[in-house]
C-alpha positions as a Markdown table, in Angstrom:
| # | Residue | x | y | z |
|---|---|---|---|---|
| 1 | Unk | 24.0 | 109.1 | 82.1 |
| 2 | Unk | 26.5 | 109.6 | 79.3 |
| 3 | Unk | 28.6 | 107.0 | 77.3 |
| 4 | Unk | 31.4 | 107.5 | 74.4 |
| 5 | Unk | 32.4 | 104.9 | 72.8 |
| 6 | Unk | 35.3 | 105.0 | 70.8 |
| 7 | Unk | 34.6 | 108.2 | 69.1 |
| 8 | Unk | 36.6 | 109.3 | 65.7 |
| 9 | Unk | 36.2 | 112.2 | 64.5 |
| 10 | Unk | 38.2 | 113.3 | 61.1 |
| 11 | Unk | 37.1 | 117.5 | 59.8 |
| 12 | Unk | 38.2 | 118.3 | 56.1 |
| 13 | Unk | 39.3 | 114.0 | 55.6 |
| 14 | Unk | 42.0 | 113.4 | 52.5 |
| 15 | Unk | 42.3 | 116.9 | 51.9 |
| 16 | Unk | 45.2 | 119.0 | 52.9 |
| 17 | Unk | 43.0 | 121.0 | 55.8 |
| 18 | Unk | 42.1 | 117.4 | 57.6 |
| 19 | Unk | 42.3 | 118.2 | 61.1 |
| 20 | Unk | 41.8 | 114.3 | 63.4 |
| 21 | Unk | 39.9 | 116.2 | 66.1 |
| 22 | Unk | 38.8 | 113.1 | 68.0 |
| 23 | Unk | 40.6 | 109.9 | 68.0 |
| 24 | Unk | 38.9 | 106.9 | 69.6 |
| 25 | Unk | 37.4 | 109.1 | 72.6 |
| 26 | Unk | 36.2 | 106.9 | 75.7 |
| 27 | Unk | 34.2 | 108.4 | 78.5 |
| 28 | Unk | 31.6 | 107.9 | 81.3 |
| 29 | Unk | 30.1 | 110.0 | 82.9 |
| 30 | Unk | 27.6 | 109.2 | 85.8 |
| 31 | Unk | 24.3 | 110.9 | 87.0 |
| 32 | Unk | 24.8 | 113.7 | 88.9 |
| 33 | Unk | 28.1 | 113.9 | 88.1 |
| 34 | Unk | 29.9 | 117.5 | 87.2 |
| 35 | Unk | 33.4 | 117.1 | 85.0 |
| 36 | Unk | 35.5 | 119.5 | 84.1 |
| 37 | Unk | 37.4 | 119.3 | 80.8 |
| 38 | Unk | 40.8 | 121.0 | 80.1 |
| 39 | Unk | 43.7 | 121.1 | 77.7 |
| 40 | Unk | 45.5 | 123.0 | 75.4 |
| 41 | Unk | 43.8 | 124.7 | 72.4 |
| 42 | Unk | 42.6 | 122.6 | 69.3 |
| 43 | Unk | 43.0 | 119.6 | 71.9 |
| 44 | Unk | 39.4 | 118.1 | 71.4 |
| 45 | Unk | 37.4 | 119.9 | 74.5 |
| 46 | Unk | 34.9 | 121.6 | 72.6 |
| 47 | Unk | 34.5 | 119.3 | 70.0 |
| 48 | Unk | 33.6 | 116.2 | 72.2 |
| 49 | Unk | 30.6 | 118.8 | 74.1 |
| 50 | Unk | 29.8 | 119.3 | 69.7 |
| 51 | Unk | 29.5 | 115.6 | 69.9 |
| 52 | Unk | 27.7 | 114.9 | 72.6 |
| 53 | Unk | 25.5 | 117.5 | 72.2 |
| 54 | Unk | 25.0 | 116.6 | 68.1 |
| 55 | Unk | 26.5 | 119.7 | 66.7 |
| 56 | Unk | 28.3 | 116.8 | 64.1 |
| 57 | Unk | 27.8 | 113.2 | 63.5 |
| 58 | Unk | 31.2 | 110.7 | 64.7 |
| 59 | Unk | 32.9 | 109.2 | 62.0 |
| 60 | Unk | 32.5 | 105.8 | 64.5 |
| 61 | Unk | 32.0 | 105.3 | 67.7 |
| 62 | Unk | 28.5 | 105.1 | 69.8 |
| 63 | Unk | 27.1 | 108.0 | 72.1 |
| 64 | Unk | 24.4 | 106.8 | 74.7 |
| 65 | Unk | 22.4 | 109.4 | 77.1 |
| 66 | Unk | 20.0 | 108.1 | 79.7 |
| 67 | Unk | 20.5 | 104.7 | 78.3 |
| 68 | Unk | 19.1 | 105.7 | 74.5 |
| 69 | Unk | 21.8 | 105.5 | 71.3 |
| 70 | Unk | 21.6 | 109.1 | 70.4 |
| 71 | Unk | 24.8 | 108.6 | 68.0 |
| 72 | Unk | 23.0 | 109.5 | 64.5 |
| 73 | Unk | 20.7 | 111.7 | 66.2 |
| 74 | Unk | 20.8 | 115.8 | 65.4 |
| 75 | Unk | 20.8 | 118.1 | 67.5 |
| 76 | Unk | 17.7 | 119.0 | 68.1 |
| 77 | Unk | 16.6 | 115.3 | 68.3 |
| 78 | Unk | 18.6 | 115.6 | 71.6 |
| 79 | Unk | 17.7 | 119.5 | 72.6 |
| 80 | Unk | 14.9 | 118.3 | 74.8 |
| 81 | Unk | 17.2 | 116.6 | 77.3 |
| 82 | Unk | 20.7 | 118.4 | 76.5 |
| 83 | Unk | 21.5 | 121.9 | 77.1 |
| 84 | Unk | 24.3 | 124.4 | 76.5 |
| 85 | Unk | 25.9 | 127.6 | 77.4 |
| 86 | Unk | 28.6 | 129.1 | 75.1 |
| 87 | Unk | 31.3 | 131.0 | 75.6 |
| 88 | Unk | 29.5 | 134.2 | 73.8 |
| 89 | Unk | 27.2 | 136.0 | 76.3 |
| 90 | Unk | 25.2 | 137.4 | 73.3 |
| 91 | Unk | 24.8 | 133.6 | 72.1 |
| 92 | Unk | 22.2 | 132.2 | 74.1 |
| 93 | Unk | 19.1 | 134.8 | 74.1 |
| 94 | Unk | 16.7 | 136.8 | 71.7 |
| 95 | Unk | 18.0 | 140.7 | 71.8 |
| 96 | Unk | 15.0 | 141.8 | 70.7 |
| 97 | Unk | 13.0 | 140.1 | 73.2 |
| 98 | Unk | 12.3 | 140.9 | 77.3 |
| 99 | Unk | 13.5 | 139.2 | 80.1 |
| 100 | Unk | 10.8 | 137.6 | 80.9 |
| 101 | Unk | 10.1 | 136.5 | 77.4 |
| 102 | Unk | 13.4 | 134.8 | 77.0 |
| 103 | Unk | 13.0 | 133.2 | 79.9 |
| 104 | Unk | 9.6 | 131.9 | 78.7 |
| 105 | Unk | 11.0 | 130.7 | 75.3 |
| 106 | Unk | 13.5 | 128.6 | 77.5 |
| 107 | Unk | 10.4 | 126.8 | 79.7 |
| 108 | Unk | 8.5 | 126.6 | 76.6 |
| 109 | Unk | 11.2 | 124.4 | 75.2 |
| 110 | Unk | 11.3 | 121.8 | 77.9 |
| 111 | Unk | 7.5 | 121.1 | 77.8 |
| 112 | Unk | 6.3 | 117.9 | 76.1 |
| 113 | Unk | 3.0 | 118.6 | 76.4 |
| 114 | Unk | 0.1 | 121.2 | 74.6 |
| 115 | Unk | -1.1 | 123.2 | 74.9 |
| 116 | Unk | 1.6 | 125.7 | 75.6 |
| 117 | Unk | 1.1 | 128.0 | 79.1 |
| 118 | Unk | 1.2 | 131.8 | 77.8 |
| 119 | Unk | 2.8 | 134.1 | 79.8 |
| 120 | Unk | 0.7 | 134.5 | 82.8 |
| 121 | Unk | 0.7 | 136.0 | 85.9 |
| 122 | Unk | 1.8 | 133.1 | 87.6 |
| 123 | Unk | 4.8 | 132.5 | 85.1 |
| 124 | Unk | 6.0 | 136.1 | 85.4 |
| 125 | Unk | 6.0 | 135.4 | 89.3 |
| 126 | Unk | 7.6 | 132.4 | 88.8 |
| 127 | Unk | 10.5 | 133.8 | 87.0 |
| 128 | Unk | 10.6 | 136.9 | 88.8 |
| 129 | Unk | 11.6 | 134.6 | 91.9 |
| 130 | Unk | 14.5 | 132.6 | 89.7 |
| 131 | Unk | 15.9 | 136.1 | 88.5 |
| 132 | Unk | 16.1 | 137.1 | 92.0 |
| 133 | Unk | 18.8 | 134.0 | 92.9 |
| 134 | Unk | 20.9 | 135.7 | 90.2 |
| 135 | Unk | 21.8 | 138.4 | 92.4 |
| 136 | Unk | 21.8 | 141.3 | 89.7 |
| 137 | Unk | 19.4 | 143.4 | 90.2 |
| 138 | Unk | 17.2 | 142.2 | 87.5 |
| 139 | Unk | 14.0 | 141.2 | 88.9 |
| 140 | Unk | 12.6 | 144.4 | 88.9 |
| 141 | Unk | 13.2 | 144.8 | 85.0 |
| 142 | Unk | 11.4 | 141.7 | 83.8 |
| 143 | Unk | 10.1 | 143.8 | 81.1 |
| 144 | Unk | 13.2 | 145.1 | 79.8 |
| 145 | Unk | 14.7 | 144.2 | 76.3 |
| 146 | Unk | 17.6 | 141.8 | 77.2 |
| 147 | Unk | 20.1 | 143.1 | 74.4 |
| 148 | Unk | 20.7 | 145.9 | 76.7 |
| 149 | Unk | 22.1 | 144.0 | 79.5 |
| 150 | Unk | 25.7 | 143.7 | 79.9 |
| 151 | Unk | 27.7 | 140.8 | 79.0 |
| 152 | Unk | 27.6 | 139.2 | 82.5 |
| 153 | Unk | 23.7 | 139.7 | 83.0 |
| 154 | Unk | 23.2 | 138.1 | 79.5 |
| 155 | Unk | 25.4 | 134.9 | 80.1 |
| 156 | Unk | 23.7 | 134.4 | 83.8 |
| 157 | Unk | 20.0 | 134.6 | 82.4 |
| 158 | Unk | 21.6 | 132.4 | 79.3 |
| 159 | Unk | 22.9 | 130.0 | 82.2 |
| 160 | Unk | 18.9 | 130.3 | 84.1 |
| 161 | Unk | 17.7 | 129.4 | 80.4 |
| 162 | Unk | 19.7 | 126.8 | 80.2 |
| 163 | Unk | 18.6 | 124.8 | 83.7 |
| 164 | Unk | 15.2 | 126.5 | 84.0 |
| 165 | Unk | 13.4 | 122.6 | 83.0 |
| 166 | Unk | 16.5 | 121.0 | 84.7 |
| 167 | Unk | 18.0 | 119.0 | 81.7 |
| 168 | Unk | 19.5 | 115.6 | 81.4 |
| 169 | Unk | 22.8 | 117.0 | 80.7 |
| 170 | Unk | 24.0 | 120.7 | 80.9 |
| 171 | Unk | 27.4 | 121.4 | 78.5 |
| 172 | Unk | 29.2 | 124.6 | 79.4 |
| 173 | Unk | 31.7 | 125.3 | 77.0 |
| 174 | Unk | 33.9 | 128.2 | 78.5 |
| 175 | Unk | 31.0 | 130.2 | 79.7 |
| 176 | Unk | 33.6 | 132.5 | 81.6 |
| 177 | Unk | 36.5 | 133.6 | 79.4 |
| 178 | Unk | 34.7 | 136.6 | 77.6 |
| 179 | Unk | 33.9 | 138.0 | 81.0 |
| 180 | Unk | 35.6 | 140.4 | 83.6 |
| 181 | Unk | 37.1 | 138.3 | 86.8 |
| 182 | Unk | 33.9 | 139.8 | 88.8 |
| 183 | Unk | 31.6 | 138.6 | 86.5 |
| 184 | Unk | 33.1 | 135.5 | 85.8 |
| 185 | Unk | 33.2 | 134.4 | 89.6 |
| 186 | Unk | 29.5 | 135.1 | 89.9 |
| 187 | Unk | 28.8 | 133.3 | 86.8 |
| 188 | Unk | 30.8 | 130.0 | 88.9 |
| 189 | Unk | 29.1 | 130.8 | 92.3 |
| 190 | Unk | 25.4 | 130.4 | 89.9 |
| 191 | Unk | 26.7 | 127.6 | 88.1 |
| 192 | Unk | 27.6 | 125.4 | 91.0 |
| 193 | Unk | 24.0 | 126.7 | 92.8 |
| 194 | Unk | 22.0 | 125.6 | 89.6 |
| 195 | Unk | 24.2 | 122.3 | 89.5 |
| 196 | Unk | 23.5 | 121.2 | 92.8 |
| 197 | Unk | 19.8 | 122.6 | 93.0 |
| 198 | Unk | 18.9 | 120.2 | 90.0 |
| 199 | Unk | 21.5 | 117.5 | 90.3 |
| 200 | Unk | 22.1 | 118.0 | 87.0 |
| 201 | Unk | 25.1 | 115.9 | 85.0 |
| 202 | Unk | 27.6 | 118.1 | 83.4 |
| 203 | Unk | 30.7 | 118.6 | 81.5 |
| 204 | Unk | 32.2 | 122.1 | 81.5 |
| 205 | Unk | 35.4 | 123.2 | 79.6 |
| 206 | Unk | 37.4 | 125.5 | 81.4 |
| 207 | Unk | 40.8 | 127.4 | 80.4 |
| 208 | Unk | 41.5 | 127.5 | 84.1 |
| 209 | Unk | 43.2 | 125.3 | 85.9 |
| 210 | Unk | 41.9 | 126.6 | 89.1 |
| 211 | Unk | 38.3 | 126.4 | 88.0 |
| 212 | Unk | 39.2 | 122.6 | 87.0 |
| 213 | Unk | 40.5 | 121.6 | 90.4 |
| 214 | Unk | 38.1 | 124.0 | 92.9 |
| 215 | Unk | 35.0 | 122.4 | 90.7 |
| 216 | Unk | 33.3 | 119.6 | 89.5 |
| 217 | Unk | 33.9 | 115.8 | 90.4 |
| 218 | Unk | 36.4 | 115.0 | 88.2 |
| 219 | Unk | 38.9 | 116.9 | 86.0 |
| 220 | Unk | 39.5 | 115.0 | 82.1 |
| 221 | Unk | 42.4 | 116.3 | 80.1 |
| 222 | Unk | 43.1 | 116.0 | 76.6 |
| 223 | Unk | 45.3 | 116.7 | 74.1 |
| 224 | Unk | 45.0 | 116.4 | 70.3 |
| 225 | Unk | 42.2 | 114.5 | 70.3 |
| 226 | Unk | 43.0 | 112.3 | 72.9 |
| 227 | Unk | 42.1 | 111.9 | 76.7 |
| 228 | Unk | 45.0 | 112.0 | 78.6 |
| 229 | Unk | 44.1 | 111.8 | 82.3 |
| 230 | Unk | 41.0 | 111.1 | 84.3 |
| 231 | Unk | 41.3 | 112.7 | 87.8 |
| 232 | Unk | 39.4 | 111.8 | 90.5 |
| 233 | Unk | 37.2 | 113.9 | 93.1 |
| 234 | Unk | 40.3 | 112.4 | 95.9 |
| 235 | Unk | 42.7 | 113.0 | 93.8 |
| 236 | Unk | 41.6 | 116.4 | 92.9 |
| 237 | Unk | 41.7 | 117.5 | 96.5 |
| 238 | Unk | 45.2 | 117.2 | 97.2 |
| 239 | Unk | 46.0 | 119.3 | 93.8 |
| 240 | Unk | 47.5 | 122.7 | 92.7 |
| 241 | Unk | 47.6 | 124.3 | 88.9 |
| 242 | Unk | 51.3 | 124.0 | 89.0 |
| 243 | Unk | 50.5 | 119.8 | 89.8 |
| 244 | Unk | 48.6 | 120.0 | 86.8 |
| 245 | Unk | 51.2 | 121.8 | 84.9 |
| 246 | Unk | 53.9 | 119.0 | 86.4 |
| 247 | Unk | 51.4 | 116.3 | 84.4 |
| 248 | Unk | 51.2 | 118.1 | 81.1 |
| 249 | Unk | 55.9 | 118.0 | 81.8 |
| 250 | Unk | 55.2 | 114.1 | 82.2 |
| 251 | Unk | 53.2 | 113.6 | 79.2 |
| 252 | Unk | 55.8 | 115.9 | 77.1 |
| 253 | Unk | 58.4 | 113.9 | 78.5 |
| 254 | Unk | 56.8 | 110.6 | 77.2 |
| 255 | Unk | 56.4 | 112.8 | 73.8 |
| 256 | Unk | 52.8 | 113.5 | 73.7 |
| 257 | Unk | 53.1 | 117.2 | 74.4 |
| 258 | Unk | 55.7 | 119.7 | 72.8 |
| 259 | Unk | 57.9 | 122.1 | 74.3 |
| 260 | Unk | 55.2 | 125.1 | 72.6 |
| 261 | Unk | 52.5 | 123.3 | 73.6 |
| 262 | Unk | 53.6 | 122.8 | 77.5 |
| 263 | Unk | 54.3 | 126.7 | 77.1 |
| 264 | Unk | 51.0 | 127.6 | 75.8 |
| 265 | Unk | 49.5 | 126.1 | 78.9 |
| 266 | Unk | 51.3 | 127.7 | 81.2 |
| 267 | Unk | 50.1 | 131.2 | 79.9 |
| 268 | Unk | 47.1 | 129.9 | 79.4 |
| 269 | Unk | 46.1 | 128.5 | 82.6 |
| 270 | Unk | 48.9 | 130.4 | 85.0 |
């Protein structure tokens, strides 16, 4: 489903603020399949999602999804078949808008065909019956500006809005850490529900390790710019964080990784 191909990435080039955010970034990822991305902070996570999803061009390198070069495509060339939940809850919908018109906007966007369906009857239903599976109390306020939701109810209708026309590729870049632990474990339970429900193929950065290994079919690190490690669904199972930490002391042993950045980590991800 997805292909990088020797991605480079260079922010800011001959100047004194150039920052080498990707450096000849390989990956595959297969249909269906759900990856989880970790690593420390400024190591390349977010920016490979930017990449994939268009945010920037590469420097050089080739980006296929479903088979189609989307390399020198923008984003929104690739918005019909790629989409993204942020780590801001108040990034993904209208404030000013309802519930159920947000969620409209969202359908709206997958269509390929006119004309658009209005907001019926049948579409309020419709959605009234997704809400439900979020298991917040919301489908009895369809009508009910979403900029007065709290930050968890925001980033789980953000998260329906995202899968509500089941995408190619979904990209969740960190779509827990501004919430509380409550919220942030029903915001995984939904997330593994709408990933299995659709099939969809996904990459989701995570700044915990336990998230990492208790989801997803694989777990990629990186680290300035770089994949580091590829871990398998098998390999995965027989796992804990502090295994994970143990691979970050290899790779500072070998002098990849710092004393200060194996110590970030562990307060990151402990």
């Amino acid at each position: 489903m997805i292909k990088v191909k020797d991605i480079h990435k260079k922010f800011n080039p001959g100047t004194a603020n150039e920052v080498y955010a990707l450096r000849s970034v390989n990956l595959e990822v297969r249909e269906g399949e759900f990856i989880t991305l970790i690593g420390t902070n400024g190591s390349g996570k977010s920016t490979l999602l930017n990449a994939i999803a268009g945010t920037f061009l590469p420097d050089s390198g080739k980006i296929e999804i479903a088979g189609e070069d989307v390399t020198y495509k923008k984003d929104f060339q690739r918005a019909s078949y790629i989409s993204r939940v942020f780590q801001n809850p108040f990034s993904g919908t209208a404030p000013d808008m309802s519930i159920s018109e947000n969620l409209h906007l969202a359908f709206l966007r997958g269509l390929k065909s006119y004309p658009k369906i209005g907001l019926n009857s049948d579409r309020h239903e419709s959605y009234r019956k997704e809400i439900k599976l979020l298991e917040m109390q919301l489908e009895g306020r369809m009508d009910s500006i979403i900029g007065t939701l709290s930050g968890g109810q925001r980033q789980a209708l953000t998260l329906l809005m995202a899968v509500i026309t089941e995408p190619k590729v979904l990209l969740l870049d960190e779509h827990t850490a501004a919430l509380d632990p409550k919220s942030a474990a029903q915001i995984i339970k939904l997330t593994e529900m709408f990933i299995k429900r659709g099939k969809l193929t996904t990459l989701m950065v995570t700044h915990s390790m336990q998230q990492a290994l208790d989801h997803g079919n694989r777990t990629v690190m990186m680290n300035r710019g770089e994949i580091i490690d590829d871990i398998s669904e098998k390999e995965k199972r027989g796992l804990t964080v502090n295994d994970l930490l143990d691979k970050f002391a290899e790779l500072r042993k070998a002098e990849r990784l710092t004393d200060s950045m194996l110590e970030e980590l562990r307060r990151e991800y402990v």
